[in-house]
N, C-alpha and C positions, 0 to 999 in steps of 0.2 A: 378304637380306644387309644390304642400308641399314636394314630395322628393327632388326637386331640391333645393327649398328653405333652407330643411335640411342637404342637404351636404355643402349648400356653407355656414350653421352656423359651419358646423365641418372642413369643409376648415378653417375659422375662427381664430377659437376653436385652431388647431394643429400649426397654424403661431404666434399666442400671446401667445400659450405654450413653443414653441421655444425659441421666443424672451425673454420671461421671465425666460427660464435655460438659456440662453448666461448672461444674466444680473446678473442672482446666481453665473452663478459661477466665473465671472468676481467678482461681492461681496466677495466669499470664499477668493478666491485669496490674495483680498487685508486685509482682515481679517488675515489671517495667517502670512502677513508680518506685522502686527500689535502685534500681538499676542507674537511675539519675545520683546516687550517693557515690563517693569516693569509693572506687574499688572494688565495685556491685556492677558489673558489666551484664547484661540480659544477651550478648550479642551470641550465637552459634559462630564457631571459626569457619571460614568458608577455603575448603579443601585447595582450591587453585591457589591462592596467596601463599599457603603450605607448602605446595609444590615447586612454586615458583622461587619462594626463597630460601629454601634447603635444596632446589633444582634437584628433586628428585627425580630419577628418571625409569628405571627398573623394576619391576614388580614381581613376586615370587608370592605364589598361590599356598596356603598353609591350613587348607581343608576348613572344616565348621568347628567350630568350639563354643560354648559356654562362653562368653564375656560378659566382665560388670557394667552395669549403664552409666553408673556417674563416669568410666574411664571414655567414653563416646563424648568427645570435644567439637566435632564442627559436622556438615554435611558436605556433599558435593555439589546437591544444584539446589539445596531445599535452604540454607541456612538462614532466610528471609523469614522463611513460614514458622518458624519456632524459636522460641527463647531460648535461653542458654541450657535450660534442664528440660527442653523438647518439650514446650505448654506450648499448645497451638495460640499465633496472635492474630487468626483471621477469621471470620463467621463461614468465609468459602470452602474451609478444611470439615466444617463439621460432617457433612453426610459420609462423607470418606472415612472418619477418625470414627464416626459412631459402629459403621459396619463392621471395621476392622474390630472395634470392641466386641461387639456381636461374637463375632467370630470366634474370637480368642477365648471366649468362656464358653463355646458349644462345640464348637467343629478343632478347635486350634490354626494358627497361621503359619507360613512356611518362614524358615532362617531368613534374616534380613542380610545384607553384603553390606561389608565395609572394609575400607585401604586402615592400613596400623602403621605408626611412625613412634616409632618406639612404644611409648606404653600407653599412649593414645589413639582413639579409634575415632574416621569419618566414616558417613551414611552413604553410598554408595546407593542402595535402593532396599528402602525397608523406614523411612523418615516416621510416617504416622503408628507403623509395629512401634517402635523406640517410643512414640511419645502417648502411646496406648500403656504398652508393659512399666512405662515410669510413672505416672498416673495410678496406676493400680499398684503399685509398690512390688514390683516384681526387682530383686536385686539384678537378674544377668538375666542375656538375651542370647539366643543360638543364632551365631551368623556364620558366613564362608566370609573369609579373611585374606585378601590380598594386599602381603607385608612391603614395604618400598623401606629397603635398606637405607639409614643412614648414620655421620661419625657422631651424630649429637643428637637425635633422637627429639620427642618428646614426653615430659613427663605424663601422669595419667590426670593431673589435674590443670592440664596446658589450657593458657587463654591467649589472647592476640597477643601480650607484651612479652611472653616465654616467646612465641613462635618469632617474631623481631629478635629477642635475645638469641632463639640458636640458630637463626640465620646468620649474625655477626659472629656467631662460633663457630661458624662451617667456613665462613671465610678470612676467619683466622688461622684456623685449622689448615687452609689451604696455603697459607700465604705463608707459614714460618714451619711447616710440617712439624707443630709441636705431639700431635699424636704417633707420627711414626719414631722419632727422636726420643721420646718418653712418653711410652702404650700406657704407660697408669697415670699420666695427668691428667688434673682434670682442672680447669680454670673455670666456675662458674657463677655467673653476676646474677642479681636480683633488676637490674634495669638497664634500658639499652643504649648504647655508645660509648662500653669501657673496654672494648677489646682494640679501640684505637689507640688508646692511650697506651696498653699495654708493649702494643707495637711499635709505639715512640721510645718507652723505655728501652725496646731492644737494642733499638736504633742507636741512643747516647750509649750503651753498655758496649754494642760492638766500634764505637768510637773512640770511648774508652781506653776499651781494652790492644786496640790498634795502637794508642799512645804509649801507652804500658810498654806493650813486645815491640814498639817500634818498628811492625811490619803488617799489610793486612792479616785483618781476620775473615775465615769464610761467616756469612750469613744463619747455618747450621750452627756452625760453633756459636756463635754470639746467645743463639735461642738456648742451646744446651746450658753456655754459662747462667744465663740470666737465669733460668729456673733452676738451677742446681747454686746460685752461689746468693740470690737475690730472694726470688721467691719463696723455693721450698724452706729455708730459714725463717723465713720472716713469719710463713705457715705455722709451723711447729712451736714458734714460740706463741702466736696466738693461739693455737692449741691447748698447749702447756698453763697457758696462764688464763684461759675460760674468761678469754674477752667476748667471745662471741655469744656467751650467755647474757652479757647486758643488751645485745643487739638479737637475739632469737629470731625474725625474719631476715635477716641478712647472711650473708655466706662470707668465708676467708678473701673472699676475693673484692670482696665489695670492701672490707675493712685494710685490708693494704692498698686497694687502689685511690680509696679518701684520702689515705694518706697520703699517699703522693701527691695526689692534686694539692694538698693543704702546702706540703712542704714545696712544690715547685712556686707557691706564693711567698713564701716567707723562707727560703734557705739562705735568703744574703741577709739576714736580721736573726737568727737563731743556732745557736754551738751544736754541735752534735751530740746525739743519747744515747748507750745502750740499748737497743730494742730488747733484750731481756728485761732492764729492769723498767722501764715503761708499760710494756706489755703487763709487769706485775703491779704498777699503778691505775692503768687503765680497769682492769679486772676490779679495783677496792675503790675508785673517784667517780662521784655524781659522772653523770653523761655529759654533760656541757665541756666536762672539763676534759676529756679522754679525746679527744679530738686536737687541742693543742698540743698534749703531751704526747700523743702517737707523731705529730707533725715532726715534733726534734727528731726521732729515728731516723728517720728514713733518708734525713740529708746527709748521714755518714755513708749512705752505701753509695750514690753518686760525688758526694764531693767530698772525699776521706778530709781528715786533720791531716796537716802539711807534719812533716817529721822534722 
């Protein structure tokens, strides 16, 4: 009697594993024709590129835990086989993907492995567990966790264009030691190639300020000034006066560094502004218009009015 009982739960078992790959990959499908729109990416991050350009190298083992599946951003060798939310994109996965479903509703499956870089997770070994348990709406998966230290991490909703951005912040980081100089900075862009620019500013500020004292300045000091006399100012008043509520996907950094770009276009045609009181027009003026008027600021901090 229990045998029969137990084949007709894996009769079951094999028909609502079925039904549930026709329904993934019906999902993938329409996923990938989504994926073609602006900022619908389908891709899984593929863990080498990660490594490679945060040149992580160390790993530190941090036992099995409960983690959420949407924080699991790329794989290690699978990230071809599945879309961005682990919906299998190949007919070859299914006899694999059906069993493991099987499984999971009679017997249970063992914790999948995955590397964590800051608050996101790669598949390490356990790809079709992830795209089984998200599939069936399981919030979190039980993995063994091997963490690879790093100064910039990723966030838990990292796509390819973050992982390009904190690679240019890890060799920013390296190159002006703004993390050791000031542990609570944090300078971070929504798109990538503005930590160069940044570096240019330090560049004329320790130039500057060489003409100033009329004597070198160390490299150190230059970074120190620049954040302490240029930036964290310029922060606080867009803080102060909730510009960055007109711009909601953008960060403090991305809105001082337009600026600059604007004004290193037009500083030999334009007087200098208060960034207080700009900053308080910008926060009440249409968009179109908040971009010229941030441009007058910022030509006072490189190139003061003559006295």
């Amino acid at each position: 009697m229990y045998l029969l009982v137990n084949n007709e739960e894996n009769m079951v078992a094999r028909i609502q594993a079925r039904q549930s790959w026709d329904r993934a990959r019906q999902a993938a499908f329409m996923e990938s024709l989504t994926s073609m729109l602006p900022d619908r990416p389908a891709n899984l991050i593929p863990f080498d590129e990660v490594r490679d350009r945060l040149r992580l190298n160390q790993k530190t083992y941090r036992g099995m835990h409960q983690i959420n599946l949407d924080q699991i951003r790329g794989s290690v060798g699978r990230y071809r086989d599945f879309t961005r939310t682990f919906l299998p994109r190949s007919k070859h996965l299914q006899e694999r993907w059906e069993r493991i479903n099987q499984l999971s509703t009679t017997q249970g499956v063992p914790p999948i492995e995955v590397y964590q870089v800051g608050e996101a997770y790669f598949v390490l070994d356990g790809n079709h567990r992830v795209s089984v348990a998200r599939q069936n709406g399981a919030p979190t998966i039980e993995a063994y966790i091997w963490e690879f230290p790093s100064p910039v991490g990723l966030s838990a909703q990292a796509d390819l264009d973050e992982v390009l951005i904190k690679a240019e912040y890890s060799n920013f980081l390296e190159h002006t030691k703004l993390n050791d100089l000031r542990p609570d900075a944090q300078i971070i862009f929504t798109t990538p190639g503005r930590y160069r620019e940044i570096v240019v500013q330090i560049d004329l500020y320790q130039e500057a300020l060489a003409q100033i004292d009329e004597q070198p300045i160390s490299y150190e000091d230059a970074v120190t000034a620049w954040y302490d006399m240029i930036y964290t100012p310029a922060v606080m008043i867009i803080r102060e006066q909730g510009v960055l509520e007109r711009f909601p996907a953008r960060t403090e950094a991305d809105l001082f560094i337009w600026a600059w770009r604007y004004n290193q276009e037009l500083r030999d045609r334009e007087e200098p502004v208060q960034f207080s009181r700009i900053a308080s027009d910008l926060a009440n003026t249409p968009r179109f218009g908040m971009v010229g008027q941030m441009i007058r600021t910022i030509k006072n901090w490189f190139n003061p009015p003559a006295e």
